[in-house]
N, C-alpha and C positions, 0 to 999 in steps of 0.2 A: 017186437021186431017192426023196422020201419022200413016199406021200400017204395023209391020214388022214381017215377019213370020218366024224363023230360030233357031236354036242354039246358046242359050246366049253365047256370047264369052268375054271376059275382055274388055271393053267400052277402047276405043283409046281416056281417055280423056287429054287434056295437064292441068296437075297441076303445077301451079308456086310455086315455095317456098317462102313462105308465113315469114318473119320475126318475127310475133305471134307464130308461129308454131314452132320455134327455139326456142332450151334450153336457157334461160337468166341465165345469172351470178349470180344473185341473187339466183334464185330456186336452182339451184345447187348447193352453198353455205349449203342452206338449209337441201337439201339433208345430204350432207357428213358432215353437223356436228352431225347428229342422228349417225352415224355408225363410231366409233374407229376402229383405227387399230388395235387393238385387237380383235377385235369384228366380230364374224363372220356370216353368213346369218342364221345357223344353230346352236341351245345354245348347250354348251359344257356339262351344266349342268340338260338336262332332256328338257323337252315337256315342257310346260304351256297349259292347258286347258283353252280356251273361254268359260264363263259363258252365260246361258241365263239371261238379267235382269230380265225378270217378279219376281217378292215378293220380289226381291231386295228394303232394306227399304234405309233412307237418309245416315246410318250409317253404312250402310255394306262396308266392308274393302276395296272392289274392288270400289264402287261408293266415297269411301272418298277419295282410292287415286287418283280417276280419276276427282274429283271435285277438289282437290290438284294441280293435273297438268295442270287442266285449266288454274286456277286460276295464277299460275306461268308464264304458256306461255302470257296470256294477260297482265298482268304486266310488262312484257319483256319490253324493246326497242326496237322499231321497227328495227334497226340496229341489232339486235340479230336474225339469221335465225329461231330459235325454237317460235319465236313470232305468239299468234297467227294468226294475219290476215299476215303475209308471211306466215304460213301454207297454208292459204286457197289461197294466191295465184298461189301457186303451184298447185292448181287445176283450176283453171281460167285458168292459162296461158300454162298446158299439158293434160289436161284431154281430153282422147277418149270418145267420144260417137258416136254410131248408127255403129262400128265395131269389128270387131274381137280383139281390144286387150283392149275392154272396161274391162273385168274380170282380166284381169292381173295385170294393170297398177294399178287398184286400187287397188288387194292387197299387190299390194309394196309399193301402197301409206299407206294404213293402217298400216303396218306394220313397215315401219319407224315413221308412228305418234305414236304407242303403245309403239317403243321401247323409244321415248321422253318424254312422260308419265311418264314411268318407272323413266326415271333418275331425274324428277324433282318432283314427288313426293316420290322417297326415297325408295319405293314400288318393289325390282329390282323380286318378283312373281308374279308383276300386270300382266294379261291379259285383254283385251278389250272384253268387255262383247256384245254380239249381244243383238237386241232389232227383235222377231217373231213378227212380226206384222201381219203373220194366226192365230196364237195362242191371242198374245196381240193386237188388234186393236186400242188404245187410248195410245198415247205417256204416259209412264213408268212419274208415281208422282214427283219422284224426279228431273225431268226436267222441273217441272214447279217454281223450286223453285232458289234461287239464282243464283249462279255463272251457273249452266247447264239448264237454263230458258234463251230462245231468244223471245225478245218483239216484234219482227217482225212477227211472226207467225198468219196465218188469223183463227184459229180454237182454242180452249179451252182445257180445261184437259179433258172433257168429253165426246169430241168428238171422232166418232170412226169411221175410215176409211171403205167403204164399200167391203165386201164380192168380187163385180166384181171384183174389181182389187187384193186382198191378200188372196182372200180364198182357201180353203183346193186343190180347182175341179183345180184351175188357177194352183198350185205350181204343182199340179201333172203331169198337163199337159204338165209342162217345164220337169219336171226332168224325164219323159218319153222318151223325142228325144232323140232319140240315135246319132243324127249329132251334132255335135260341135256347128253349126252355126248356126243352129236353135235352140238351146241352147243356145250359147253364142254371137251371132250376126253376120255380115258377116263382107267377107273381106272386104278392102276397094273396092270400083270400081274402076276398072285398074289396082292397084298395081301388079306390077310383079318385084319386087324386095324390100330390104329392108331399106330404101331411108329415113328417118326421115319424109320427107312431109305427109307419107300416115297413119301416127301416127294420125291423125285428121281427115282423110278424111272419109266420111259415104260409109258406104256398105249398109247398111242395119238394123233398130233393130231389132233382135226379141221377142219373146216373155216376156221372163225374162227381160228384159231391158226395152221394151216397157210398158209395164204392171205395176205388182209391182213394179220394181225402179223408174221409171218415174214417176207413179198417184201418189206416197208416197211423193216424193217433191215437187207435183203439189196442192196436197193436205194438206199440213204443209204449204207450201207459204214462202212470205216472204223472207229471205234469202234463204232460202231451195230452191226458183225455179230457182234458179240463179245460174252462172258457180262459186260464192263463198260460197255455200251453206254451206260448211267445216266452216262456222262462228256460225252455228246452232250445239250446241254440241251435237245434236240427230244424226248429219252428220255422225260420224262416227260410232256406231249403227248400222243407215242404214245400211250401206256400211260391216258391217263385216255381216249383217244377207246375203247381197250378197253372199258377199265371200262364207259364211257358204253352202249355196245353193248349188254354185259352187262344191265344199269338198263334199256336200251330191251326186250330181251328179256323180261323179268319184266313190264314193265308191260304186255303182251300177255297176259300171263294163264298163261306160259310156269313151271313150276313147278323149282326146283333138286330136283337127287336129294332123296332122302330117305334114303337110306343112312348108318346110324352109319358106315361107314367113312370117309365125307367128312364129316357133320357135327361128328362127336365127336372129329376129327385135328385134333393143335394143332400149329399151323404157327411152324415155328422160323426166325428169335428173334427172333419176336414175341410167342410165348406165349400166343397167342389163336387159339380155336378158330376155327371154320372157321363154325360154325350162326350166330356172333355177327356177321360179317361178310354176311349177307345183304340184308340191309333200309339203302338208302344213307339214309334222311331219318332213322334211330337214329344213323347214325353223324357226320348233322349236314350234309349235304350234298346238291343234286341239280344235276341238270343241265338248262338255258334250252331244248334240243332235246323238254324230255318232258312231254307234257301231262299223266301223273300218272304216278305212282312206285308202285302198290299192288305188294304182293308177295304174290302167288295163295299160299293154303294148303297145304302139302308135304300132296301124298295119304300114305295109310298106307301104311310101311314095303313098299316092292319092293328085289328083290334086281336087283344092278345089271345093266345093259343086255345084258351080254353070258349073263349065267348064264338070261335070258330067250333064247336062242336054240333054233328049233326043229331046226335043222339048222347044220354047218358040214362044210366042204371046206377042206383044209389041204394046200398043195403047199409043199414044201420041196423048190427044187431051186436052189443056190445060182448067182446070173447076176455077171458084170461089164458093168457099164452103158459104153459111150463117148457124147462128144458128136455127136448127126446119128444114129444108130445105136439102133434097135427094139430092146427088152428085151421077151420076151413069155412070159406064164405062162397055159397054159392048165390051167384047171381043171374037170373032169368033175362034173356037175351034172345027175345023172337026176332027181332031185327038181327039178318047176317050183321056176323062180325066184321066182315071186309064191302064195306059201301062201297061204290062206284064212285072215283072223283066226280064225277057227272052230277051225280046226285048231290055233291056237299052246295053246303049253302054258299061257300066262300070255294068256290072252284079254283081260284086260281093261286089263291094264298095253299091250297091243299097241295097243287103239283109242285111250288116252291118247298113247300115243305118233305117233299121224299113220297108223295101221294096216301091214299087213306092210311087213317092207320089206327089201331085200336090201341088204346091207355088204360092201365089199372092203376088206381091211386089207392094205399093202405093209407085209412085216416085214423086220428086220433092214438095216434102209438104211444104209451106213458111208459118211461124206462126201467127197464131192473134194477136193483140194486146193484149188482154187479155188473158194467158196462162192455165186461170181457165176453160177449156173446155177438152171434151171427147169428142171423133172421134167413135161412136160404128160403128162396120162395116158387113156388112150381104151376102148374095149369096141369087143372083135369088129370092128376096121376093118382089111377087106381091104387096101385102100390106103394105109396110114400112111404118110407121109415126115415128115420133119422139117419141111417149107412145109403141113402139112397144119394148118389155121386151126381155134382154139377153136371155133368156130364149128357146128364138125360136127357131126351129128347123135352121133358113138360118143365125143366127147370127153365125160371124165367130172370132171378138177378137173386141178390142178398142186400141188407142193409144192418148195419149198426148201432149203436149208441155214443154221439158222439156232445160231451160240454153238456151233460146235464147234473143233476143232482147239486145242485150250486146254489141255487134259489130257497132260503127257508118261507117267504115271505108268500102269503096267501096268491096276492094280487100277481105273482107272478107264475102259479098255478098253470095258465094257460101256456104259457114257455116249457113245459115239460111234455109234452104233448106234441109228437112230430107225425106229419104225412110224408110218405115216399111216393114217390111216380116211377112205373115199367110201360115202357115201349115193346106191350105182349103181340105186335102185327107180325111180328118171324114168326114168334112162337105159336101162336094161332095157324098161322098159312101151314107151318111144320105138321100140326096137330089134326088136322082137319082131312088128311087123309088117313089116320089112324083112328077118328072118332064122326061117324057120318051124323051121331046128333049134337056137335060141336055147338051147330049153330043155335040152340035152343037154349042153352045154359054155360056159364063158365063159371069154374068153381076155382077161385084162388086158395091157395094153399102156405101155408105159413109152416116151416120145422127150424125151432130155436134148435143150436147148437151150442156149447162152447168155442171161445178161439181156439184153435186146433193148440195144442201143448200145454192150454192151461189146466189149471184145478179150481172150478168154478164151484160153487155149493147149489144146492137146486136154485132154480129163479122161477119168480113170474112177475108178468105184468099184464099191462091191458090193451087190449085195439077195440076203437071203436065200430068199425065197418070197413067195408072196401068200397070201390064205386070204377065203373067202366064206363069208358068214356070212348063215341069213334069221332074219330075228326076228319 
């Protein structure tokens, strides 16, 4: 057992560059045949509004010509970049996950697949419609049917995802942080520069990521839980109700980093920075859900979320998780849990940020065999079992297994191995009238379950440690 008591600082970790991690010739192909030189990030000719699908029937204009443009790209030649399984490889072989440029990348990824859409069904006022899935819980009818029906999928037209992971309480509670990163995910670990390798590398999920994006393709299955999930034409759906989230976040008044590290990283192979991708009505687009799109002013340069920490606790002490079966890390915390903005080092970056706040990060998580599992996770509950309801007062979030088990190759070892980030300051302030020696110790708590309705066989896997962080 290792425990280190100090100030999170950027892990001295040495990342090799990774030859998967490298733009390939093909993706890039890909890429720039969606975008003419004509054609610019920004339409010349007006906005396009994103539809919600809900009541959307088989033969609404937006779903024919997006059934149209399926249709077309899987006809394709494979030799043709607009094809669509080279689509989805471009996400297999560049997609971020569990960091800071997860929101970006995919909306450049979506938004070159809408603008390909466009040209091949004919359609040049398509916009790509999002699928709420707070609002709609059961994948939209007309995906059950022909060309936008994937047979791979473990669930039915009637099925309807549970409340934990998309409901009203979960979205609010993302689009509330006022930090980027607990918003939008963290940096990678280490990065201190803008180096193409750290395009992949995990920081951290949070909420938004962890959560609804994650349980939605863990729960649809199938192609959907895999790095080609882009094969599932519900893929991209998903991923614009993301984006959309994103867009609802900022028009709050909710501000992205400001960090060169994120803004000045140009994300491969698109070739397009990260700062250029902010603002969705430059890029020619909004969505019917947002009564206005401003994008609040990035304050002056802070250094990112974590290098603001006043304190951290670090337990390393490696566990094997089973399903039904308590995982528990306790970590020694003489320091109150709830510091006085006063006291932070970065005072005022604290009060933009929503004021102190305490962070639990599960590091080192290597995944089950079976991906069809939830992680629920709790603080200091004497009673935990497995029938112990989100509900509780020490429950603090869940997290999933989302696009692993894909990798045979040694060197990409490290890529199986995800950290989550919780924002435990509710749950703390909640707890600390029920436990008066709260402030000496917090004991994270880990209870795998099954997706609810499936038939999972036993599982386990491994967590490295946990580590609390106040900021």
């Amino acid at each position: 057992m290792r425990v280190k008591k100090g100030v999170n600082l950027p892990r001295p970790d040495v990342i090799e560059v990774n030859e998967r991690h490298r733009t390939r010739d093909h993706d890039r192909d890909a890429v720039q045949s969606t975008v003419t030189e004509t054609e610019d990030l920004a339409m010349s000719n007006g906005i396009r509004t994103r539809q919600n699908v809900a009541g959307m029937t088989s033969d609404h204009p937006t779903l024919a010509a997006y059934r149209t443009a399926v249709r077309e790209m899987k006809n394709l030649p494979e030799s043709d970049p607009r094809n669509w399984r080279r689509q989805a490889q471009i996400h297999f072989n560049g997609c971020p996950h569990g960091n800071w440029f997860f929101l970006p990348w995919h909306r450049k990824y979506i938004l070159d697949f809408e603008r390909i859409c466009r040209n091949l069904s004919g359609d040049q006022s398509f916009a790509l419609p999002y699928w709420n899935w707070t609002r709609t819980r059961s994948i939209p009818a007309p995906f059950w049917e022909g060309t936008l029906r994937d047979t791979t999928r473990a669930i039915g037209p009637n099925a309807e995802i549970s409340g934990q992971f998309v409901g009203q309480s979960v979205i609010d509670s993302a689009l509330s942080q006022s930090s980027f990163e607990l918003f939008g995910s963290f940096r990678p670990d280490g990065q201190n520069n803008t180096d193409p390798v750290w395009q992949r590398t995990g920081g951290g999920k949070a909420l938004l990521e962890r959560t609804p994006h994650d349980q939605v393709h863990v729960w649809i299955n199938g192609n959907m839980v895999t790095l080609m999930s882009p094969l599932d034409p519900i893929f991209w759906l998903h991923h614009c109700n993301i984006d959309r989230l994103w867009a609802e976040w900022n028009s709050r008044g909710h501000t992205n980093t400001s960090s060169p590290l994120w803004r000045d990283f140009t994300l491969r192979p698109f070739n397009t920075l990260v700062r250029d991708l902010q603002s969705i009505t430059q890029l020619g687009y909004t969505y019917s859900s947002l009564a206005q799109t401003r994008l609040a002013e990035a304050p002056e340069e802070m250094p990112p979320l974590l290098e603001r920490a006043t304190e951290s606790f670090d337990l390393v002490e490696p566990q094997v998780a089973s399903l039904g079966q308590e995982v528990s890390f306790t970590v020694e915390t003489p320091e109150s849990p709830l510091p006085l903005a006063a006291e932070a080092r970065f005072a005022r970056s604290v009060a933009e940020d929503g004021g102190p706040k305490v962070l639990a990060f599960v590091r080192g998580v290597e995944p089950p065999e079976d991906q069809q599992v939830t992680v629920n996770v709790f603080l200091n509950c004497p009673y935990l079992t497995a029938e112990t309801p989100v509900s509780d007062p020490h429950f603090v979030g869940d997290f999933t297994f989302f696009g692993l088990h894909e990798h045979g190759d040694e060197e990409d070892e490290h890529d199986m191995k995800q950290s989550f980030a919780f924002d435990i300051t509710k749950t703390v302030d909640r707890l600390r009238a029920l436990e008066p020696d709260l402030e000496s110790q917090l004991t994270v708590q880990l209870m795998p379950v099954p997706l609810e309705g499936r038939d999972v066989a036993p599982q386990q896997f491994g967590i490295e440690g946990v580590e609390i962080v106040y900021i």
